[in-house]
VOVORO-293473 format. One record per residue (C-alpha): x, y, z. Coordinates in steps of 0.001 Angstrom, whole numbers, plus 500000, padded with zeros to 6 digits. Layout:
BEGIN
X,Y,Z
...
This chain:
BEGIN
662519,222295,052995
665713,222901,050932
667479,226544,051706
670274,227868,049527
673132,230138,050456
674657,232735,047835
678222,233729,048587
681467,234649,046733
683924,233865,049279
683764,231957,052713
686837,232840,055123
687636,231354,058139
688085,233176,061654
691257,234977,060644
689971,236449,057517
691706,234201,055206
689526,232647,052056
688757,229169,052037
686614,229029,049160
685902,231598,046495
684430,231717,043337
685317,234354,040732
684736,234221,036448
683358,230310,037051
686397,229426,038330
686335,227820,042184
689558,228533,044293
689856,226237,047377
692138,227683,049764
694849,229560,049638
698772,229393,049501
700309,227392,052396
697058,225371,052856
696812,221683,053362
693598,220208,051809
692743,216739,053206
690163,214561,051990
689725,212244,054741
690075,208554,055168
686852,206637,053977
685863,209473,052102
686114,209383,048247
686946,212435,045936
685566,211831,042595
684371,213774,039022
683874,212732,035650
685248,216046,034656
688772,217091,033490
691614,217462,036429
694162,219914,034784
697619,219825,036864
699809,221127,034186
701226,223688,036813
701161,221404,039642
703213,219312,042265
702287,216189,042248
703224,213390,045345
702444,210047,044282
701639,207004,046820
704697,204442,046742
701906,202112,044901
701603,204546,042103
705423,204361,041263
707453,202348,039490
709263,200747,042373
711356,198942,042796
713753,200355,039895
717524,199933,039058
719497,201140,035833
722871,199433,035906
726633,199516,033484
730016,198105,033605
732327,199947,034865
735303,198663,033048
735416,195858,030419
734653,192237,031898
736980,189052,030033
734663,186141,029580
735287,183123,028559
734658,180973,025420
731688,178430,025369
730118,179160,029430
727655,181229,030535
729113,184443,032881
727210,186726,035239
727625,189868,034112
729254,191813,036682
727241,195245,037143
729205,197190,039295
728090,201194,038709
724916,202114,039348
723437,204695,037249
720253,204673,039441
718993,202279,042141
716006,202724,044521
718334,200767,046902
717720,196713,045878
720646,196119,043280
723610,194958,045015
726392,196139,042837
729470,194953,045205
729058,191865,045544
726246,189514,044175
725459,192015,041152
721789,191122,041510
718542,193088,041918
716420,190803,044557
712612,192581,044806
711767,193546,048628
709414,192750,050520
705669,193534,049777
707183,194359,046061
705882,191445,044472
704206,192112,040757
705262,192297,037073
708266,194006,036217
710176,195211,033264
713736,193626,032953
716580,194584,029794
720257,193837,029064
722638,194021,026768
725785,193318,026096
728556,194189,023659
732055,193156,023092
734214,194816,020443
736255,191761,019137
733639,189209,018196
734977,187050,015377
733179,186678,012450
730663,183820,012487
730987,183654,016382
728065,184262,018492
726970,186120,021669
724077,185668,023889
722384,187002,026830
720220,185558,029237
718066,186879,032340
718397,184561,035486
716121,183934,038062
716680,182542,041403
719788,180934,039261
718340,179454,036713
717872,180872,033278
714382,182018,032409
714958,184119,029380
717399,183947,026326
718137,185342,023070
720269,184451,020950
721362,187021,017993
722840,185674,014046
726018,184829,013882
728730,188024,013407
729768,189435,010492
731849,192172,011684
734265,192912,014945
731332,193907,017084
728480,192373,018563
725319,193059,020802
722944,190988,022209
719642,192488,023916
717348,190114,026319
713841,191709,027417
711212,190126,029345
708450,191196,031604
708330,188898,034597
706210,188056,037846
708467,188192,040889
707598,187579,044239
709208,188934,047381
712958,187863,047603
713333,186441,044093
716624,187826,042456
717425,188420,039090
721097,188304,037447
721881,188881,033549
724527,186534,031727
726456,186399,029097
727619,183956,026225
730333,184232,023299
731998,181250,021006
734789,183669,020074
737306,180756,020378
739004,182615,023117
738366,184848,025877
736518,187834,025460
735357,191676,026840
732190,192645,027656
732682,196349,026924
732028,199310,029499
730105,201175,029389
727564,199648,026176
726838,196785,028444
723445,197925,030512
721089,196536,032316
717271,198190,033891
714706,196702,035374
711461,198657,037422
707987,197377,038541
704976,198169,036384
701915,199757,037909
698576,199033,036961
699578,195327,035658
């Protein structure tokens, strides 16, 4: 035999409402209250979950982390015909895995393993016409991706490498750079960037 109970609001011992209903709209506690779905239960709906106005803490697995967003601080001379790691040494953000002092590499952390998002590009202001510049994403120190942009024609150049990568646990990335000037040249602070962040959900 089924029995049903018609209330507005239930309150607990002290008076204070845990759950009321007014105008169709259900109100589940009140200010200050921690609501805790326990572990092995599941809180599900097909409906719509509106949290315009809310705070929302994600789980670390929910974010995209590890992340780093990375310049040069200063122009960097490199030279003619040989591939040079790019020497990010200001960090514009970094969840704490770039190392900007010494190595200028991002190296994913433990239990970080996934696909992740990588850019650079670089820019130097005297490019010779006809010359070229590259940029390249290492990995582990070897070169995994490369692009290569037409030849000059005009004192500036850019060169953008993207790639989405799987990295395991203590693999390290490092960006390089490439120019045929015919002479040394400058990477240029503070065009030359570099980001990089996990994805979720991939």
């Amino acid at each position: 035999m089924s029995s049903i109970i018609k209330v507005d609001t239930i309150q607990n011992q002290s008076g204070a409402n845990i759950i009321s209903e007014s105008s169709n709209t259900i109100t589940v506690g009140a200010s200050g209250d921690t609501i805790t779905v326990p572990s092995g239960a599941t809180l599900g709906g097909a409906g719509t979950v509106d949290l315009s106005s809310a705070t929302v803490t994600l789980n670390a697995n929910m974010k995209m982390l590890p992340a780093f967003s990375v310049r040069r601080n200063g122009d960097q001379s490199i030279g003619d015909g040989s591939w040079t790691k790019i020497q990010f040494n200001h960090e514009i953000y970094d969840s704490g895995d770039f190392d900007s002092a010494t190595n200028y590499r991002f190296t994913v952390p433990s239990g970080q393993a996934g696909k992740y998002m990588l850019f650079v590009n670089a820019y130097v202001q005297y490019g010779a016409s006809g010359s070229t510049l590259r940029t390249a994403i290492y990995k582990n120190g070897s070169v995994e991706h490369l692009s290569i942009f037409p030849d000059g024609v005009g004192i500036a150049h850019n060169s953008i490498t993207s790639a989405i990568m799987d990295l395991s646990a203590t693999d390290y990335i490092e960006f390089y750079a490439w120019q045929n000037r015919g002479g040394n040249d400058n990477l240029q602070a503070p065009h030359t960037v570099a980001y990089g962040f996990k994805l979720i959900g991939a």
